[in-house]
DSSP file (Angstrom, degrees, kcal/mol; ACC not computed):
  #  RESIDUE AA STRUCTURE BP1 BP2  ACC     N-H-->O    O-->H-N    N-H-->O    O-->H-N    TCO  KAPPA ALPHA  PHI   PSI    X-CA   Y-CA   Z-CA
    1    1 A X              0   0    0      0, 0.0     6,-0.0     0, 0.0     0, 0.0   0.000 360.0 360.0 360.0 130.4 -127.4   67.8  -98.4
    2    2 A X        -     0   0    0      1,-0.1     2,-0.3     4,-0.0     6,-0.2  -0.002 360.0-141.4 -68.9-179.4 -127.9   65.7  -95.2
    3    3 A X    >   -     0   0    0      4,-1.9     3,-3.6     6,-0.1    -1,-0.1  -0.878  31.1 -79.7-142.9-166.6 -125.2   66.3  -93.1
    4    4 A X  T 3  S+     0   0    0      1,-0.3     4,-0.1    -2,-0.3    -2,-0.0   0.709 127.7  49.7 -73.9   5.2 -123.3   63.5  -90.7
    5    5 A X  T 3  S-     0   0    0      2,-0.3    -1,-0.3     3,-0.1     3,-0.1   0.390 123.9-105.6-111.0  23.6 -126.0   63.4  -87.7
    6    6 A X  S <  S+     0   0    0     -3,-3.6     2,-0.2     1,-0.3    -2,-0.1   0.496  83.2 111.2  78.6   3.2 -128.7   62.9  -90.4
    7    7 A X        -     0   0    0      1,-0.2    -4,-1.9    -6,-0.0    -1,-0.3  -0.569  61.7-142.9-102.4-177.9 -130.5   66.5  -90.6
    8    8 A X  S    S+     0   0    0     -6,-0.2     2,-0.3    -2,-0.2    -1,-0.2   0.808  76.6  34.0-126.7 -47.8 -130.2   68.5  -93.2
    9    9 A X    >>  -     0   0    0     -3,-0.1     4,-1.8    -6,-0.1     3,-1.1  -0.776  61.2-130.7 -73.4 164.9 -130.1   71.6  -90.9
   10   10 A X  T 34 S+     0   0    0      1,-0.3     4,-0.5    -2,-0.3     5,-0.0   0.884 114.5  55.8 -59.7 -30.8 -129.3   73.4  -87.8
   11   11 A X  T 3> S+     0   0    0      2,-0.2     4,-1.0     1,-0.2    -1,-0.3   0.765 111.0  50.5 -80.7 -28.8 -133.4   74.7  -87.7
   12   12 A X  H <> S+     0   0    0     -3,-1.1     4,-2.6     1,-0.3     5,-0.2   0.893 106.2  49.2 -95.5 -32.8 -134.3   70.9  -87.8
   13   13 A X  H  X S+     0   0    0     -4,-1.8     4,-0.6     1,-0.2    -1,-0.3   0.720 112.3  47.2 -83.2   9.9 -132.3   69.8  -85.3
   14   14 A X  H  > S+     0   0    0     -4,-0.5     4,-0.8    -5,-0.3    -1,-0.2   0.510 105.8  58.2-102.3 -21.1 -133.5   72.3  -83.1
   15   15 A X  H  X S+     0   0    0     -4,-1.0     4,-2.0     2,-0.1    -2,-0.2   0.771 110.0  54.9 -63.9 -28.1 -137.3   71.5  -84.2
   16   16 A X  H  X S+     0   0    0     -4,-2.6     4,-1.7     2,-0.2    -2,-0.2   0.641 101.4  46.5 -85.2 -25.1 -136.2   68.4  -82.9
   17   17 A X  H  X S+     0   0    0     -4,-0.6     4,-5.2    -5,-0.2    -1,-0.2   0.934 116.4  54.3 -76.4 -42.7 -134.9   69.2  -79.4
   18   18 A X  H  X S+     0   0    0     -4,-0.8     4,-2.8     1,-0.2     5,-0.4   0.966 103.9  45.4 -51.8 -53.4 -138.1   71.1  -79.1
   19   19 A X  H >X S+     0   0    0     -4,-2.0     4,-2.9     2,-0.2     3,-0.9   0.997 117.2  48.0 -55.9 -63.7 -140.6   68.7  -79.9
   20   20 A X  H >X S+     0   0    0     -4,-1.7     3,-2.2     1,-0.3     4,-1.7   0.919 107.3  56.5 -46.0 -50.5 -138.7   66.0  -77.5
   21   21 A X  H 3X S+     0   0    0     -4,-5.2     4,-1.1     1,-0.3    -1,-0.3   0.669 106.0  50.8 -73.6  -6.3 -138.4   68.5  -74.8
   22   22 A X  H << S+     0   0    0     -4,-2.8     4,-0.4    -3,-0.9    -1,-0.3   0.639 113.8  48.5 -47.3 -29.0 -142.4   68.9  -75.0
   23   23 A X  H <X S+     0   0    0     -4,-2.9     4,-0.9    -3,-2.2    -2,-0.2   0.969 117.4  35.0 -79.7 -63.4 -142.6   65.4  -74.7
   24   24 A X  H  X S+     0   0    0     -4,-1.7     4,-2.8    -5,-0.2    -3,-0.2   0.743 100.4  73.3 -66.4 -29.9 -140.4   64.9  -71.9
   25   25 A X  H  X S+     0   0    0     -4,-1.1     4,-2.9    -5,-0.4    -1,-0.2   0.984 103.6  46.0 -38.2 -65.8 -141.1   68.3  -69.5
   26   26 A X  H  > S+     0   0    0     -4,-0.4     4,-2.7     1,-0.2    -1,-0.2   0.963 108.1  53.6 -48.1 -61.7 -144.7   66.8  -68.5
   27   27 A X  H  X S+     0   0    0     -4,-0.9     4,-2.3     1,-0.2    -1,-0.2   0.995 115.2  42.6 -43.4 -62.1 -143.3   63.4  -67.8
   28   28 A X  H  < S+     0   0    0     -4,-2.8     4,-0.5     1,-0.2    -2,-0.2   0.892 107.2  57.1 -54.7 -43.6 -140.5   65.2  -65.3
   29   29 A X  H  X S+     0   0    0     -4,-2.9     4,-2.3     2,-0.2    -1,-0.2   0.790 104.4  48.1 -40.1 -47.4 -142.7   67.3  -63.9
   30   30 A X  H  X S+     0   0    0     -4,-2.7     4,-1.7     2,-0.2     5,-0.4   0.994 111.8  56.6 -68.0 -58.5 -145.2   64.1  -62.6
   31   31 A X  H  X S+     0   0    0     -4,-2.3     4,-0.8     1,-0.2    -1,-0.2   0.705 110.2  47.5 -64.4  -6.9 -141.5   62.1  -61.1
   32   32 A X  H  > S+     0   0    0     -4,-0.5     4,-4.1     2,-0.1     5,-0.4   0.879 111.1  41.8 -81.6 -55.1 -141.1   65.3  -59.2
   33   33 A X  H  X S+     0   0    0     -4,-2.3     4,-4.2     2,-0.2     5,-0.5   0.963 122.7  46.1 -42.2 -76.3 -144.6   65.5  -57.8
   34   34 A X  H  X S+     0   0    0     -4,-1.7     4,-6.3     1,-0.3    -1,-0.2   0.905 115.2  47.8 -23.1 -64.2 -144.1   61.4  -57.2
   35   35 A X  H  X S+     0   0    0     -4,-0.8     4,-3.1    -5,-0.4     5,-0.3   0.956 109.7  51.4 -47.8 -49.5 -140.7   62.1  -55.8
   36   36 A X  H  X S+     0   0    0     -4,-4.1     4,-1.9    -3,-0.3     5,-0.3   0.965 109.2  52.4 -68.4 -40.1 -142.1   64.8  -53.6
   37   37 A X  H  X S+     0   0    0     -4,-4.2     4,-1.6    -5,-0.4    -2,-0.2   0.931 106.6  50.8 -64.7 -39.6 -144.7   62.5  -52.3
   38   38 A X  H >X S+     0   0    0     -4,-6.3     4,-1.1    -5,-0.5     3,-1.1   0.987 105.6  51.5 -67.2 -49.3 -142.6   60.0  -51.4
   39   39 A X  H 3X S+     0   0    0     -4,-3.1     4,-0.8     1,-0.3    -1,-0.2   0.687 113.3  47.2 -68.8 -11.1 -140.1   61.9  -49.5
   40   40 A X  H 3X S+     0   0    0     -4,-1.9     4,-1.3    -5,-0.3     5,-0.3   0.681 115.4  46.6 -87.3  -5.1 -143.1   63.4  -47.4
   41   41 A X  H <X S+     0   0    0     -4,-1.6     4,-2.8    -3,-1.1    -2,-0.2   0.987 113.3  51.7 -77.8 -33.1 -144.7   59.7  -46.9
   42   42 A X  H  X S+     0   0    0     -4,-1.1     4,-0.7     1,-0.2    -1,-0.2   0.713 116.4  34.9 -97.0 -31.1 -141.1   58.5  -46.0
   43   43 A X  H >X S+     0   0    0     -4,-0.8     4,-2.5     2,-0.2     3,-1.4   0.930 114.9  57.9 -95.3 -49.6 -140.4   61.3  -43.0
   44   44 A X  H 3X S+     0   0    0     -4,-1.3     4,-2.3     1,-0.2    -2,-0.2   0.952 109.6  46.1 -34.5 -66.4 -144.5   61.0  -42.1
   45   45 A X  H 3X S+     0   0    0     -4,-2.8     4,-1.3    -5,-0.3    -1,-0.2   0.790 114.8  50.7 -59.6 -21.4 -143.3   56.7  -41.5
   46   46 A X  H XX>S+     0   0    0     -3,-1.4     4,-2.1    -4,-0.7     3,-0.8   0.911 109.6  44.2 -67.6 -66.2 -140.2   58.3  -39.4
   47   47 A X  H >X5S+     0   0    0     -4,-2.5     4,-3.7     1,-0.3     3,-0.6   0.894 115.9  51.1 -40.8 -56.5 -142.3   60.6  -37.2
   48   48 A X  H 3X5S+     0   0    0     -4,-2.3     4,-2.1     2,-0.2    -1,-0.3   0.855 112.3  47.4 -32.4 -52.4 -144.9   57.3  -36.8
   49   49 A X  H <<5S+     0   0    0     -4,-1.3    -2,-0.2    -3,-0.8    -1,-0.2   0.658 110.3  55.8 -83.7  -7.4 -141.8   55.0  -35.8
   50   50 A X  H <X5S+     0   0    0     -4,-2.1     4,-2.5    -3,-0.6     3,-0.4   0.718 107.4  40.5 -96.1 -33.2 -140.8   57.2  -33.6
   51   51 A X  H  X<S+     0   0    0     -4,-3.7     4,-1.2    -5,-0.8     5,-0.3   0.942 105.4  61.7 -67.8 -32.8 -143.5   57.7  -31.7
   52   52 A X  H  X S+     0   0    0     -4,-2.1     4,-1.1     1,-0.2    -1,-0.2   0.776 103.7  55.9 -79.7   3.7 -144.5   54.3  -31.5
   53   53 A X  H  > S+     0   0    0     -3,-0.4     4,-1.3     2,-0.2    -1,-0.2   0.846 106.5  48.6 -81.4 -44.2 -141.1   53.8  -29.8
   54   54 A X  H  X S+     0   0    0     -4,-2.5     4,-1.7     2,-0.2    -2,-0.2   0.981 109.4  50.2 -44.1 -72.4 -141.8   56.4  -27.1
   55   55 A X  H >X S+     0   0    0     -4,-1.2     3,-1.8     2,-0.3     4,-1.3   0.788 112.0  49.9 -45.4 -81.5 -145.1   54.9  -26.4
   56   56 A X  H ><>S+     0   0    0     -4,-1.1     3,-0.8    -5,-0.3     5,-0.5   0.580 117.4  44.0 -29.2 -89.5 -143.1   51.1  -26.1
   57   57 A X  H 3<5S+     0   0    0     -4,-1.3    -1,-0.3     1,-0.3    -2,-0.3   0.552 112.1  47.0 -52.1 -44.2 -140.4   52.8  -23.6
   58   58 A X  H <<5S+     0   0    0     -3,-1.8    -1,-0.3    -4,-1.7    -2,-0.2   0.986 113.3  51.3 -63.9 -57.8 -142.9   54.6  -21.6
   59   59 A X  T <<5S-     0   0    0     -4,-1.3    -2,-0.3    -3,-0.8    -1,-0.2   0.754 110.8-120.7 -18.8 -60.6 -144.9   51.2  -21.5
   60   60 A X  T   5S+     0   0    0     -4,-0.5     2,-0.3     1,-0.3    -3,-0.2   0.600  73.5 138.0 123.8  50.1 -141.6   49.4  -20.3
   61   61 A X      < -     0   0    0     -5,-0.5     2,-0.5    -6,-0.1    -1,-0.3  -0.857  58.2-124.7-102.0 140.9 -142.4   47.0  -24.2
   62   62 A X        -     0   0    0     -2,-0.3     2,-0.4    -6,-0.1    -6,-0.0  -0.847  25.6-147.6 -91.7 140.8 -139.1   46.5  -26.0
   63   63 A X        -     0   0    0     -2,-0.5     2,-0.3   -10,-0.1   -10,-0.0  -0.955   3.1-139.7-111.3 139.1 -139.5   47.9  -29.5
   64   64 A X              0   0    0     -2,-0.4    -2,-0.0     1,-0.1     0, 0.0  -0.616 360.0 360.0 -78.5 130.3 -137.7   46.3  -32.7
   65   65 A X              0   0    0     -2,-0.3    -1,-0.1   -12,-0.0   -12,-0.0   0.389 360.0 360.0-102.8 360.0 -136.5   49.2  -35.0
């Protein structure tokens, strides 16, 4: 007998979690790496704008931020 979420047991829906969360792990795992790259590119482009704002000020250049 099916029951109201459409399995017929507790072991299926539980095949079921499994199987998605094999499918979905990998995927999270690459938007972390991604994630992790972006926040080092994004503090890298701080360290960069900030220097090139010393450099302008030593210069006597106004720099736009």
């Amino acid at each position: 007998m099916t029951g109201t979420n459409g399995f017929t047991t507790k072991s299926d829906l539980k095949k079921l979690k499994q199987c998605w969360q094999q499918q979905i792990d990998p995927v999270l795992v690459e938007i972390a790496k991604y994630r992790e790259k972006e926040v080092l590119h994004w503090h890298q482009y701080d360290r960069i704008l900030n220097m090139f704002n010393k450099i302008a000020k030593k210069v006597g250049v106004a720099a736009e931020d």
